[in-house]
N, C-alpha and C positions, 0 to 999 in steps of 0.2 A: 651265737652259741654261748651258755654261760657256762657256769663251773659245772665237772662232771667227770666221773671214773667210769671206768671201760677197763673190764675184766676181759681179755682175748684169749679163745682158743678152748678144747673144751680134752684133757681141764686145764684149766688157765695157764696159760704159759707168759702172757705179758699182762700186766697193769701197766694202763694210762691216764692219768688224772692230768685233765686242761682245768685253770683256775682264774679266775677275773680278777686284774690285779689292782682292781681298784674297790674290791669288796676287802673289806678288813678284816673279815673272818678265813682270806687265802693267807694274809700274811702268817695267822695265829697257825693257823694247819700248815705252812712250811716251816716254823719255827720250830715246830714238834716232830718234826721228820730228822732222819740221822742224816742230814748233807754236810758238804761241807761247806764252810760258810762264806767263802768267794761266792760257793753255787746259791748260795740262798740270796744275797746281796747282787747278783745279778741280774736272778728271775723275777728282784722286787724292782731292779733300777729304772728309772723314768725314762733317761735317756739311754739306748742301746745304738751300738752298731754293727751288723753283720760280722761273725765272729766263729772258731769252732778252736774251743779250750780243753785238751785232757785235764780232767780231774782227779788224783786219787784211781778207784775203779769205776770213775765214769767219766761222763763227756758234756761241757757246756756250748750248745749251739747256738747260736742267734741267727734267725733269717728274718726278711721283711719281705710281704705280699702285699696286695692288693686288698682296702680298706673296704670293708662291706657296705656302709652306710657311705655312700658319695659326698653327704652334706657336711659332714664332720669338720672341725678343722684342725689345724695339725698336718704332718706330712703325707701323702697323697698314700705312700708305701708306709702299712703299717709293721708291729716287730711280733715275732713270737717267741717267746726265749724258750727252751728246750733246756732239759736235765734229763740224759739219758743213761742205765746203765742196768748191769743184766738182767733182765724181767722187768724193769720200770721204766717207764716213762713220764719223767711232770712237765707240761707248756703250764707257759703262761701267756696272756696277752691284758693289754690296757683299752685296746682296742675290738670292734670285730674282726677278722681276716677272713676275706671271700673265700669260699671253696672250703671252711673249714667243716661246719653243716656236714657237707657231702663224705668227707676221711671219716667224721662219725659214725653213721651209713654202713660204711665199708665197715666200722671198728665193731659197729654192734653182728656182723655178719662174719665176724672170725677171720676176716681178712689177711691181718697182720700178724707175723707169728715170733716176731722179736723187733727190738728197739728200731734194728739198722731198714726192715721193712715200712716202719712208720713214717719215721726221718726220710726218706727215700721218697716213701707218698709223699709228702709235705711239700718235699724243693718241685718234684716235679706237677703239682696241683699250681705251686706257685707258678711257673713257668708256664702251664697255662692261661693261667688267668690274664699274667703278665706281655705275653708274647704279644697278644692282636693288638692292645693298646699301644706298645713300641711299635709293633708296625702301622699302626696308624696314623701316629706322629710324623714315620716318614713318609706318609701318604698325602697327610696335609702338608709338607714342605715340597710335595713333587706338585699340587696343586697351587700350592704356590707360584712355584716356578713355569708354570704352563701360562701362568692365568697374570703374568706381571704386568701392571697396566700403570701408565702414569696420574692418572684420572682416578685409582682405586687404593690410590699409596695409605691412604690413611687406615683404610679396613684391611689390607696386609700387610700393616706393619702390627698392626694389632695383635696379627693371628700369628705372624711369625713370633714376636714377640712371645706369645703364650706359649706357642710350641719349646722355642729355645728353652723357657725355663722351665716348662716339664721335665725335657730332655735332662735338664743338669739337674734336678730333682730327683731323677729315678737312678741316673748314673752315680750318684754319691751312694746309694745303696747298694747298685748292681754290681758295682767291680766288686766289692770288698768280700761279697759275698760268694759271688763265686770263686774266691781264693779260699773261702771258708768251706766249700763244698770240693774243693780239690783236695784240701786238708784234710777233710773228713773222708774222702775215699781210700786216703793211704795209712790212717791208722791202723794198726795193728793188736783189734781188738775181738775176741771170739762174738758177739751179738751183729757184727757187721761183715754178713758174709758174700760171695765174689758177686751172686747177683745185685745185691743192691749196692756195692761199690760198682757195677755198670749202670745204673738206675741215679747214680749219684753223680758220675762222671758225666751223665748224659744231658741233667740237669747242668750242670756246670759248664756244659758244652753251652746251653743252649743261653745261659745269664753270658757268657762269652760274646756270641754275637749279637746278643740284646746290647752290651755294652759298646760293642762295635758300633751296629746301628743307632745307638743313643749320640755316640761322637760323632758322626757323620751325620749328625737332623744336627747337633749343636754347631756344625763348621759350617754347614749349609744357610743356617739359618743367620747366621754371622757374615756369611757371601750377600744371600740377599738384601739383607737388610742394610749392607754398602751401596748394592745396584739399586732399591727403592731410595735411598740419599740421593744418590747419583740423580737419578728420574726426580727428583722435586729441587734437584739446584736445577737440571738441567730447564725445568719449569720454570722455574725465576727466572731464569737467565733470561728464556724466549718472551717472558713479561715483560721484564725490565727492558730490551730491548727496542718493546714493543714503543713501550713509555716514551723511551728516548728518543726513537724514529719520531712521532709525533711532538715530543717539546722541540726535536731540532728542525723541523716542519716550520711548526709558527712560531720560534726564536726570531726569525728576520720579519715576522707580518705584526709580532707583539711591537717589535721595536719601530717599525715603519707608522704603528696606527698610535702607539705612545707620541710617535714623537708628532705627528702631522695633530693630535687629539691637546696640546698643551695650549692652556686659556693667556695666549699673550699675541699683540700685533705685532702683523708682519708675518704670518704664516702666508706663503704664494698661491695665488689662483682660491682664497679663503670664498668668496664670493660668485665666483666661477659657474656657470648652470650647469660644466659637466665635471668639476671636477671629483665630486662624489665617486662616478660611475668610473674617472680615472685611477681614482685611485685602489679602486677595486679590483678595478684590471691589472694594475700592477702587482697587487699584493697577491691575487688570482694567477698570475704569471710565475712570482718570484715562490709561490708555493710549488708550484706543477714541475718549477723547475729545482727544485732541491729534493721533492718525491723524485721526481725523474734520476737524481744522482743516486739515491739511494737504491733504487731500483737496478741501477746499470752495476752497482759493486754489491747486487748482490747480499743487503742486509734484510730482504724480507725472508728469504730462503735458510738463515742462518739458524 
């Protein structure tokens, strides 16, 4: 969705004007508006974070949704800053925001019939768009944990990996802002009235438990990825083991055939027709019998 005004209600009882802030002719047409200039200086700032500011006789919102175009880059959660106040409304965004398309829709259809209706759509479009993806995340951490393998450690650590920092991705967003949308339900302003202060609490309920379950995939995912360490020492361990079982094997046959194997006279039975075949036997013997020891204490089972 790019720049565009939306006259609501017949006859018009709110104007909406959303503007692309990264066209320079949004800048020049809020410069020309009577705001105030915190508000103007916000709706142009680069960096935003979930926020809701009285103004004067208006109100500056910041929320962050869900970025339309997946391939973008930049943060996953994009911002839409808001300047609300009686019959007007100005967003802006730098970004697309999913589901915005859809508020148009409704805006062209007289939907909305003041500020605090709009704002109200907005947090809770976001919260849809929002919700399946946080649960998702915790869906991939629960398949994680079903599916823990020591054979598989490298492709779920990956994927835990990517989950955790989604998780603290979206949660640097999501708290702040649902304190912003608790704030915003308890001003005391004629455009925001009791239904959509429950339309607003309701959203704010629901960034609550997205916050919730965002902490709880980041703790989860911080547990596993201990017990996937755990599962690749505990792999080493049973290697290295293994290793050692075998060099302390043929430790006493390396030393017996070095030492019977040295180019000097006077090694015994040198010329002997069976001594080849004894000393195989011995070294055949002194091997079976140090497997044998290692077998009775129990280090293949370890």
């Amino acid at each position: 969705m790019g720049t565009g005004t939306w006259h609501i209600g017949n006859p018009p009882n709110l104007c909406w004007t959303h503007l692309d802030g990264r066209d320079p002719e949004s800048v020049t047409w809020l410069d020309a508006q009577d705001l105030p200039l915190t508000a103007r200086m916000a709706l142009t700032a680069v960096e935003t974070r979930p926020r809701c500011q009285p103004l004067e006789e208006g109100t500056l919102i910041n929320l962050r949704g869900l970025r339309k175009v997946q391939d973008e880059e930049g943060d996953a959660l994009v911002s839409i800053r808001i300047w609300a106040e009686p019959g007007r409304v100005i967003s802006v965004s730098f970004r697309q925001l999913a589901g915005l398309d859809e508020l148009c829709e409704h805006a062209h259809k007289h939907e909305y019939k003041d500020p605090g209706d709009l704002i109200a759509a907005i947090a809770i479009m976001i919260t849809k768009q929002l919700d399946p993806v946080v649960a998702e995340l915790g869906d991939k951490v629960d398949d994680c944990e079903l599916a823990l393998d020591a054979d598989r450690v490298h492709e779920q650590r990956r994927e835990i990996t990517k989950a955790r920092s989604e998780a603290i991705s979206f949660r640097r967003f999501i708290v702040p802002q649902r304190q912003a949308l608790e704030t915003m339900s308890t001003l005391q302003t004629a455009w925001i009235e009791d239904d959509d202060r429950i339309h607003i609490r309701e959203a704010a309920d629901r960034f609550a438990r997205m916050a919730e379950e965002l902490e709880a995939v980041r703790e989860r995912s911080a547990l596993l990825h201990e017990q996937i360490t755990d599962l690749r020492a505990e792999k080493i361990d049973r290697r290295s083991l293994a290793i050692a079982v075998v060099a302390m094997i043929f430790l006493p046959l390396t030393f017996v055939t070095g030492l019977l194997g040295m180019n000097v006279d006077g090694i015994p039975y040198a010329h002997h027709p069976y001594s080849f075949w004894v000393v195989t036997a011995f070294c055949a013997l002194v091997g079976i019998s140090v497997t044998a020891y290692f077998v009775i204490r129990n280090w293949f089972k370890s």
